[in-house]
C-alpha positions in Angstrom: -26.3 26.8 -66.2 -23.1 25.2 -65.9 -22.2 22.2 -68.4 -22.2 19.8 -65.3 -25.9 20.8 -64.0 -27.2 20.6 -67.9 -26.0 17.0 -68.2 -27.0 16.3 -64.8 -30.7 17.9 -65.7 -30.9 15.7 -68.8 -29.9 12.7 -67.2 -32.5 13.0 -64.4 -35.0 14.6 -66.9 -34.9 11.2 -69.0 -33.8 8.4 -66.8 -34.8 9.8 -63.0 -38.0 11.0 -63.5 -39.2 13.1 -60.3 -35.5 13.1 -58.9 -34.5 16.4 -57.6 -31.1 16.9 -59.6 -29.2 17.1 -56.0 -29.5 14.3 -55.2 -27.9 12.8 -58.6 -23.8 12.7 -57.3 -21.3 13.5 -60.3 -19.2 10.4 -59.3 -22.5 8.4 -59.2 -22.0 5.0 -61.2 -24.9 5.9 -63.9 -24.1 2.3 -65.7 -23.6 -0.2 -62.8 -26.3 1.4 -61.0 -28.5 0.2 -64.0 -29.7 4.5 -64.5 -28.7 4.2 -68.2 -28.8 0.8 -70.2 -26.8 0.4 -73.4 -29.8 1.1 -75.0 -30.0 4.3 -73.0 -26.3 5.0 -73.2 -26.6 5.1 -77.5 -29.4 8.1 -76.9 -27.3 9.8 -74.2 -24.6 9.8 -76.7 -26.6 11.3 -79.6 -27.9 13.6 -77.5 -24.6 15.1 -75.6 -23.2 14.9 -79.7 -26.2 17.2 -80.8 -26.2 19.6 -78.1 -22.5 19.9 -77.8 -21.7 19.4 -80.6 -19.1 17.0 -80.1 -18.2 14.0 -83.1 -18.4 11.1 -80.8 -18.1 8.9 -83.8 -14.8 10.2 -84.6 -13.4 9.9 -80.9 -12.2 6.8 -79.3 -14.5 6.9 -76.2 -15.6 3.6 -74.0 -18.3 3.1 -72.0 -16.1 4.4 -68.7 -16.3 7.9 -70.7 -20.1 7.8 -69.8 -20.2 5.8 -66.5 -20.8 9.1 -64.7 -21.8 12.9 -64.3 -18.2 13.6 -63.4 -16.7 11.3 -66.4 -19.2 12.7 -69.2 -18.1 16.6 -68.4 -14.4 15.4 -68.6 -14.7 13.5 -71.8 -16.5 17.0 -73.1 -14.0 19.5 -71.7 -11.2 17.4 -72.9 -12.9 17.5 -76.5 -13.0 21.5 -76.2 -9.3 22.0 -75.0 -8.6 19.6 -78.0 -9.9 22.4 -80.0 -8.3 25.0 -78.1 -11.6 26.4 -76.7 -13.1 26.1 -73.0 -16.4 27.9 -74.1 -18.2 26.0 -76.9 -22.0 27.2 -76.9 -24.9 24.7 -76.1 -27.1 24.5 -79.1 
């Protein structure tokens, strides 16, 4: 599974329950389109930190970094060419 259909997955997994994940667009606004609160957003974050094992904390991200499919797998694969890898495993 590629890193854009596991986030999409998780994202309709735990905020569009009984959507078929083909319908989800990448460029779909995830945050104006009220999908994931700020409440939400906070989880999201822990969760793509955990299973990719990426130090949001230490990364000056915005809410924009997490507006959408599209913007989330950027924000990721720039954080692996950071490091100088394009393969990080999933945990």
């Amino acid at each position: 599974m590629s890193l854009n259909q596991e986030i999409t997955r998780h994202i309709v997994d735990e905020y569009l329950p009984g959507t078929p994940p083909e319908e989800l667009a990448d460029s779909y606004d995830l945050l104006r389109n009220g999908v994931v609160s700020s409440l939400q957003l906070l989880r999201l974050i822990a969760w793509l930190g955990n299973h990719y094992d990426v130090p949001f904390d230490e990364l000056d991200v915005t809410p924009d970094d997490f507006r959408s499919v599209a913007a989330i797998v950027g924000l990721i694969d720039q954080h692996r060419r950071s490091l100088g890898t394009s393969s990080i495993p999933a945990n």
